[in-house]
C-alpha atoms as one frame of an Amber mdcrd trajectory, in Angstrom:
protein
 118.472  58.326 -99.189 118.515  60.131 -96.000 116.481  57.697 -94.106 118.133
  55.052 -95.095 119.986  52.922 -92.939 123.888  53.458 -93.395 123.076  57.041
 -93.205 120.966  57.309 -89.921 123.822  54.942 -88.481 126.681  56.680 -89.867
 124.967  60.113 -88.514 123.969  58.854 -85.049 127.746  57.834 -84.551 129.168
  61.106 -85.982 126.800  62.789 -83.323 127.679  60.381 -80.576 131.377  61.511
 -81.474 130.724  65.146 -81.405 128.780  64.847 -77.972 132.270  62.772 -76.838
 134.273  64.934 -77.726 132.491  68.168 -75.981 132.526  66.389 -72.166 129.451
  64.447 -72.709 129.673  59.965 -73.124 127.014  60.467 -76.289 123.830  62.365
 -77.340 121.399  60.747 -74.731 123.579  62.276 -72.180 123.018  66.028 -73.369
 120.568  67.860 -71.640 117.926  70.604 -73.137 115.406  70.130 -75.422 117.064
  73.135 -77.626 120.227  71.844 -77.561 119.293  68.012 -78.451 117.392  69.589
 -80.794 120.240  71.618 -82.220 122.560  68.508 -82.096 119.718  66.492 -84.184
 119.370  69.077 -86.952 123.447  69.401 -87.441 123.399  65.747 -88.002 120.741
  66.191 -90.502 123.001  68.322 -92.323 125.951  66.366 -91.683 124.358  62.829
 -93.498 122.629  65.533 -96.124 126.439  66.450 -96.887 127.814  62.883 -96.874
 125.006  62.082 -99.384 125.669  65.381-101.741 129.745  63.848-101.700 128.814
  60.779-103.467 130.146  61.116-107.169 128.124  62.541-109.529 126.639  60.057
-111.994 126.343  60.359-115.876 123.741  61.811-117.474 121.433  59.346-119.696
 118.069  59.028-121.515 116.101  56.100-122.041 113.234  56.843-124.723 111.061
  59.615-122.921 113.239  59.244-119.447 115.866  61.239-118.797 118.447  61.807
-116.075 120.742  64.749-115.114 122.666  64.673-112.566 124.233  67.224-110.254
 127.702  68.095-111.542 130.712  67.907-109.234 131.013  71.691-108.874 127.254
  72.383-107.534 128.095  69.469-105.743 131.026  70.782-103.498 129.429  73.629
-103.093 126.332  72.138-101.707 129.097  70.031 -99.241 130.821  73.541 -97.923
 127.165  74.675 -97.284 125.861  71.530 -95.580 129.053  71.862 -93.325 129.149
  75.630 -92.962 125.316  75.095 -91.506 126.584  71.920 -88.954 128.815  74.483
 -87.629 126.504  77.094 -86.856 123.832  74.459 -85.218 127.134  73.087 -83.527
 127.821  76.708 -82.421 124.622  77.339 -81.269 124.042  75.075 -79.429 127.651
  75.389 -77.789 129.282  72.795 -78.947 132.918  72.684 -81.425 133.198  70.795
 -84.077 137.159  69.811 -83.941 138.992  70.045 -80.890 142.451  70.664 -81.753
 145.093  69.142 -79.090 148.776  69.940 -79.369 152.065  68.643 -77.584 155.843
  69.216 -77.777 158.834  67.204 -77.157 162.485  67.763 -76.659 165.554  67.310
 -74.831 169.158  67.351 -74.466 170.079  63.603 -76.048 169.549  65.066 -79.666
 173.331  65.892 -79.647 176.294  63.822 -78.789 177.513  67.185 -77.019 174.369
  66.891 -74.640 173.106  69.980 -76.219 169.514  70.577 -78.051 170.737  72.513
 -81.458 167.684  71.387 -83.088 165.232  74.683 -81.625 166.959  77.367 -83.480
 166.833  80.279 -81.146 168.845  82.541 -83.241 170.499  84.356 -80.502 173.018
  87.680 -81.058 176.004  87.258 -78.897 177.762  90.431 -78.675 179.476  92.873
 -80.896 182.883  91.046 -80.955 181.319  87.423 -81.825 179.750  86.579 -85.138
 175.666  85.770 -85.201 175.449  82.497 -84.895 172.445  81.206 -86.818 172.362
  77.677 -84.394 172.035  79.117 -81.587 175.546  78.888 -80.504 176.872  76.167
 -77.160 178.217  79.451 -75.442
């Protein structure tokens, strides 16, 4: 199953996007033998857990033949292992798996007063004013 084809293409793009998204345009543009050969064995384990995900099948016999399948438990387990192991190939050979981006937004036109009440900054104005929990437009 592992050599098949929707897996090798499904893995080659899921490395292609890992090399993207540490600085490099795709695998063939990493240098080092260790480290493409690093990157190669994470994908292994990254098609070897897309194939352990596929639901488990029921178990049957046919005269003499008979078929057991993995159950869904020893299945996710294999999956957090599989991954688990793409991360430490990932890490060794210094690349992330997820790079996490963030951004803010804000402003004054959230309030008709011109005022941004919507980041409470739960301010303590003095001994003769009540706390106010907004924030306060003093």
């Amino acid at each position: 199953m592992l050599h098949s084809a929707p897996y090798i293409t499904a893995g080659d793009s899921w490395l292609n996007g890992v090399c993207s998204t540490n600085g490099y345009t795709n695998y063939a543009a990493v240098t080092g033998t260790d480290t493409q050969n690093l990157l190669k064995a994470a994908e292994c384990y990254w098609v070897a857990g897309a194939v352990v995900s596929i639901p488990p099948k029921d178990d049957f016999q046919a005269g003499p033949v008979r078929s057991f399948s993995v159950g869904a438990k020893d299945k996710v387990s294999l999956a957090e292992y599989f991954e688990k192991k793409v991360k430490e190939l990932l890490n060794l050979a210094g690349f992330y798996f997820n790079k996490w981006e963030y951004t803010h937004s804000g402003g004054a036109d959230y309030h008709p007063s011109g005022y941004d009440n919507t980041n409470v900054d739960l301010r303590y104005t003095g001994e003769d004013s009540a706390f106010d929990f907004m924030g306060g437009e003093q």
